[in-house]
N, C-alpha and C positions, 0 to 999 in steps of 0.2 A: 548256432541255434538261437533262437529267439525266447525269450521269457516273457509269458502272456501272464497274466490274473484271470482275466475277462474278456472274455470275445464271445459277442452273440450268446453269452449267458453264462452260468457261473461254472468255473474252472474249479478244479482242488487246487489247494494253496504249492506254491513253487512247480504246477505245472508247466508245460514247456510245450510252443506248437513248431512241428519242424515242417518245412515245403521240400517235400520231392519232386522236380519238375520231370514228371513224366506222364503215361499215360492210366488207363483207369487202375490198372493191375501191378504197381512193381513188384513183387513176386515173380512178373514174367517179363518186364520188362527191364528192371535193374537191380536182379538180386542183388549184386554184391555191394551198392550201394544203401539198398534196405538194410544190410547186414550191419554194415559200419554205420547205421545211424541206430539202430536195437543196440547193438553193442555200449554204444557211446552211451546212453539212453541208461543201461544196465550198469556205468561204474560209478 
């Protein structure tokens, strides 16, 4: 995962922008990949 400050305008402090390379919806396209990056996101 990547660690942003600032992109295109002001971030909270130690947020984080992550790329899922898929289509508009992963919910439907790569759950289990959204899951393990929520997950990851949550420890």
């Amino acid at each position: 995962m990547l660690k942003f400050v600032l992109m295109h305008g002001a971030w909270l402090p130690n947020a984080r922008h992550v790329e899922l390379k898929t289509g508009h919806d992963p919910m439907i396209s790569e759950p289990a990949a959204l899951v393990t990056i929520l997950l990851g996101c949550a420890a």
